[in-house]
C-alpha positions as CSV (number, residue, x, y, z in Angstrom):
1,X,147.7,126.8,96.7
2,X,146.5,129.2,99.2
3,X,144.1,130.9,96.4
4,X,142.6,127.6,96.0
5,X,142.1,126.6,99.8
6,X,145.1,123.5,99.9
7,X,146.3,122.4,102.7
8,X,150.0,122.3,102.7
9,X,153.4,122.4,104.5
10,X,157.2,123.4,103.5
11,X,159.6,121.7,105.1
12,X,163.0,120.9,105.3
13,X,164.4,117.1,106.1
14,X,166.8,116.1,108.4
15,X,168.8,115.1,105.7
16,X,170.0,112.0,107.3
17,X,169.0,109.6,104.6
18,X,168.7,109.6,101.2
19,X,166.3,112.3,100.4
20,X,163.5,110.0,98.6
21,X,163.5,107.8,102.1
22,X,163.0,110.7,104.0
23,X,160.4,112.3,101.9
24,X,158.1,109.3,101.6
25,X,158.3,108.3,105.5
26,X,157.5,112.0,106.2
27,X,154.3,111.9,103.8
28,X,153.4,108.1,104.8
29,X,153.4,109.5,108.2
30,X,151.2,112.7,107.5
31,X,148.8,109.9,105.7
32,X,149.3,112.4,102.6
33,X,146.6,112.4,99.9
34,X,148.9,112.8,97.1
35,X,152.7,113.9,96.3
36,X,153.7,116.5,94.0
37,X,156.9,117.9,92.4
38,X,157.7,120.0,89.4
39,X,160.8,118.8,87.8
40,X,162.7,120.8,85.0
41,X,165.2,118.9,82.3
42,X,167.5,121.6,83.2
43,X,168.5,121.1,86.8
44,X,169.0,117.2,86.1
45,X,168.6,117.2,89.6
46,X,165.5,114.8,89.5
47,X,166.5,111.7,88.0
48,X,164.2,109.1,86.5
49,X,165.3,106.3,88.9
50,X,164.1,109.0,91.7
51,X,160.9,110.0,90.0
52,X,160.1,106.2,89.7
53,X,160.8,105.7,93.2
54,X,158.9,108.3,93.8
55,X,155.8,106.9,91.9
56,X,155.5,103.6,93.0
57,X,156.2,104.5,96.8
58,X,155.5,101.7,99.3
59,X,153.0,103.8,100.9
60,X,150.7,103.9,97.5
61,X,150.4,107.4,98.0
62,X,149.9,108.9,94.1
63,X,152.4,111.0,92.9
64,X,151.9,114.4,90.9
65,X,154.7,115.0,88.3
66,X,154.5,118.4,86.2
67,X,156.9,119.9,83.6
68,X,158.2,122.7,85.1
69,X,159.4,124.2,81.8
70,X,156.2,124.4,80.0
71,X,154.7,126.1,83.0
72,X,156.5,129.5,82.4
């Protein structure tokens, strides 16, 4: 992202709620142009209950998915 002048941030949650609540307050309150994640079958650690969540956030802020396996 840096090789293509993106603004962005790593953070870490407070981990106090469930992490999709957390994650779309934080980016609601950044007024975030978009939200993206890279999942990967493998880690089943990204459900599709969480990436629908995910995608039809209260905030209307779109959501990015890629397939991290066919990025390698």
């Amino acid at each position: 992202m840096k090789e293509n002048d993106i603004d962005f941030k790593i953070v870490s949650l407070p981990r106090e709620r469930g992490f999709d609540s957390e994650l779309l307050d934080y980016v609601g309150s950044l007024h975030a142009n978009v939200i993206a994640a890279a999942c990967s079958n493998d880690l089943k650690l990204v459900t599709n209950n969480h990436m629908q969540k995910n995608i039809e956030n209260t905030y209307r802020i779109p959501f990015l998915t890629l397939n991290a396996e066919k990025l390698a």
